[in-house]
N, C-alpha and C positions, 0 to 999 in steps of 0.2 A: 595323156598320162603315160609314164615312162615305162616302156615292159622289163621286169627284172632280169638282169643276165643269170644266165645258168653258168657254174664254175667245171670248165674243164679241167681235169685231172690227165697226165701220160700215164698214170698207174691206178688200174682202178683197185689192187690189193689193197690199196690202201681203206677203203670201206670193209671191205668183206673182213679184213681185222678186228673191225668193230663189231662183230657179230661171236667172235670167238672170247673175247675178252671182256668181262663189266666195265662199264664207266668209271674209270679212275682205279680200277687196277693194272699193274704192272706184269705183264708178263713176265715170265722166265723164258729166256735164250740160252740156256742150258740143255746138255742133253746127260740122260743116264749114264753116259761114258764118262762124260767130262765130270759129272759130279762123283763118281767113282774115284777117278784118277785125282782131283780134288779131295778127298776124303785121308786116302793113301797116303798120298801128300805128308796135310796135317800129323797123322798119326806117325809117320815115317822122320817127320820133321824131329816130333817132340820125342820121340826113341830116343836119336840123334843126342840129343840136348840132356837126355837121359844119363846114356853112357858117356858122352863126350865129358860132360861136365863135373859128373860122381861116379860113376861106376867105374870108368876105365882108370888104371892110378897112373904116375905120376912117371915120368920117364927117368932112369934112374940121372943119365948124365941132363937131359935138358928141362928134369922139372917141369910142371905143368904148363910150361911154354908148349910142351907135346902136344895138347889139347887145338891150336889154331891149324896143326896138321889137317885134323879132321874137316876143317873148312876150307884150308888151301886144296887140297889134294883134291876135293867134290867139287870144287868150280873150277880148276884145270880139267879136270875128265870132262865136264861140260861144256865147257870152252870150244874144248878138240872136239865133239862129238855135234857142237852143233856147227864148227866151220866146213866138218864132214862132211854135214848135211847141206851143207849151203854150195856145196861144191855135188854134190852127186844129184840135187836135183837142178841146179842150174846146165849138169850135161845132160839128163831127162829133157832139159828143155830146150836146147840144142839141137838133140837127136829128133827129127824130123816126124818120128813113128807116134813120138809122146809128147808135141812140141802142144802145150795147155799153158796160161798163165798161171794157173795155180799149181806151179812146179816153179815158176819165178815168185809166187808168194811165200811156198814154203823159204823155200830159198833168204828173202828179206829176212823173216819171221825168225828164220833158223840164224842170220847171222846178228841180227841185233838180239838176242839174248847169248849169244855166244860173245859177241863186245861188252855188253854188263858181265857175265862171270868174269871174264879175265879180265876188268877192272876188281872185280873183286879179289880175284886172285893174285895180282900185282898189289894191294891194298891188305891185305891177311899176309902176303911174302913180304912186305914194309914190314909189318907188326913183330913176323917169328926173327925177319933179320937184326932189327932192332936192341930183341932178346939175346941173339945169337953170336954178331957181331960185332953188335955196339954202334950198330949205323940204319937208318930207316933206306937208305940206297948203296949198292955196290955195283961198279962196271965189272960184273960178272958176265961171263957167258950165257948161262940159260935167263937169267934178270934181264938182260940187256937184249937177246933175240924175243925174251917175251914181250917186252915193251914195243919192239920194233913192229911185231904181228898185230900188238893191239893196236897199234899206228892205221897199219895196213888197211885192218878193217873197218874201222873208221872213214879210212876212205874209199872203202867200198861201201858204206853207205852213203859216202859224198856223192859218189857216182850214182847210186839207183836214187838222187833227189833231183838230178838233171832235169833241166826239159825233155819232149818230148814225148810218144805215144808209149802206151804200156809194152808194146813190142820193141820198142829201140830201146828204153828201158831193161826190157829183160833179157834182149842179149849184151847190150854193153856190159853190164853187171855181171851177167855170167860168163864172158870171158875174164874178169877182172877176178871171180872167185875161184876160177879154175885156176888162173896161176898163184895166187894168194894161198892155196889150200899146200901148197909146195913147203911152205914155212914149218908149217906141222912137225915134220921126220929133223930137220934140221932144227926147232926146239927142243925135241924129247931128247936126240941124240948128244945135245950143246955139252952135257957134261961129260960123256966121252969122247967127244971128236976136239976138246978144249978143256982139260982140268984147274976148277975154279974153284970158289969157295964153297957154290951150290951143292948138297950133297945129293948122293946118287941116290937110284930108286930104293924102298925100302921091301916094297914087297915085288915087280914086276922082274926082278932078277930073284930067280928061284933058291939059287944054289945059297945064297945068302940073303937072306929074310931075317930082320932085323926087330918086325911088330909079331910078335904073339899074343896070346890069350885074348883079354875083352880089347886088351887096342887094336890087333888086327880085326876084332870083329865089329870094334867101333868104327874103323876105316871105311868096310862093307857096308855099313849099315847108311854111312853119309854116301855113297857112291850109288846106294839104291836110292835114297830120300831125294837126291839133287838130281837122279835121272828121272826121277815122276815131277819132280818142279819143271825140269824142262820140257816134259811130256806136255802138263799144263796148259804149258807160258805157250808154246808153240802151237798146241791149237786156237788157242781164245787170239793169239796174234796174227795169225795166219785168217782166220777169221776179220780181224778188224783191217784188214790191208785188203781184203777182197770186199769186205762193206768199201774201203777209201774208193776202190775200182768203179765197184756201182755208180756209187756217187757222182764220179766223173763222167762217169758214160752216159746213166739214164736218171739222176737226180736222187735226190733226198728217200723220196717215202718208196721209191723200188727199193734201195739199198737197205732201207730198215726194214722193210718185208721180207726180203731175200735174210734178212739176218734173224727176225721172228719165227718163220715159218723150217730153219734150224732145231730150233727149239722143241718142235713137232717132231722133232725124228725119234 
């Protein structure tokens, strides 16, 4: 008679789970922060959508084409802020002191929701030129360096899909993001250093400020709401790119335990 094999497991987490959770329920992988910022979010969204769409009125010369400002202008901030980001933790990770993968996760995390905004925002600047100029594209200056950046980073996530160890990995990519991050001062400046059809800033030049009342405060209000979405997106992603690590290293049920036991914090 045949003796039964016993099934080894590399993680024994994976039982002791079974103990913290009933049969057939779902844990939560949330924490009290993220469901905060989560919350904010929503509430900061539907403001947005509040005054963007009734409260703030109607611009006198560009009529309620004014209104797609409020969305162009929150996923440009976002854009810059997360290639920021994608550049100052990939030289965290460089710098030998602080040299952690999870300065090359934020880093991914941070640039691919900085490549969906400025899709978006290339996508909403189609829509108000449309309105504006009568064309969904012009070889404009700042149009045509924006497009060129979102190129760039695109394939700076070509690059961190490469072969190799998460180490070759995350310096290839972060040299690739440090010189990428260059592009930035050379988009924001395109309509001074190159006078096009793009109009200049409306509020970041002081002397002449152009949005008053609820539309400059509709402005603010999408610049807070779109920086807690990135808040968000960049933990819950930076999280799932460090589950993908696990996975590779030490298999399946470490990496969803490493991502359950999150949850507990």
């Amino acid at each position: 008679m045949a003796t039964p094999k016993t099934q080894i497991t590399d993680s024994p987490a994976e039982y002791s789970d079974t103990k913290r959770a009933p049969l057939g329920r779902v844990r939560s992988t949330g924490t009290p922060f993220t469901r905060t910022i989560g919350i904010a979010t929503i509430v900061s969204m539907a403001t947005l959508a509040v005054f963007g769409l009734v409260l703030s009125p109607a611009d006198v010369r560009q009529g309620d084409s004014v209104r797609i400002l409020y969305i162009h202008v929150g996923t440009v901030w976002i854009a810059y802020v997360a290639f920021t980001v994608t550049a100052v933790s990939s030289a965290a990770y460089l710098w030998k002191r602080t040299r952690s993968l999870t300065w090359d996760r934020f880093a991914g995390a941070s640039a691919e929701i900085g490549v969906l905004f400025m899709a978006l925002t290339l996508f909403a600047g189609s829509l108000w030129g449309r309105l504006s100029w009568g064309k969904f594209w012009v070889w404009d200056a700042r149009v045509t360096s924006t497009a060129f950046m979102f190129i760039t980073y695109i394939g700076y996530l070509a690059v961190r899909g490469l072969g190799g160890s998460h180490q070759q990995r995350a310096k290839r990519s972060a040299v690739v993001a440090l010189l990428a991050v260059l592009q930035i001062p050379l988009v924001h400046f395109s309509v001074k250093l190159w006078r096009g059809l793009h109009q200049d800033s409306s509020v970041a030049d002081r002397t002449h400020v152009t949005l008053q009342g609820l539309m400059l405060f509709s402005l603010f209000v999408s610049l807070i709401a779109f920086s807690l979405l990135y808040l968000w997106l960049l933990i819950h992603r930076q999280r799932v790119l460090a589950m993908q690590d696990a996975l590779d290293d030490k298999g399946l049920d470490y990496a969803l335990q490493q991502r359950r036991d999150e949850g507990d914090l």
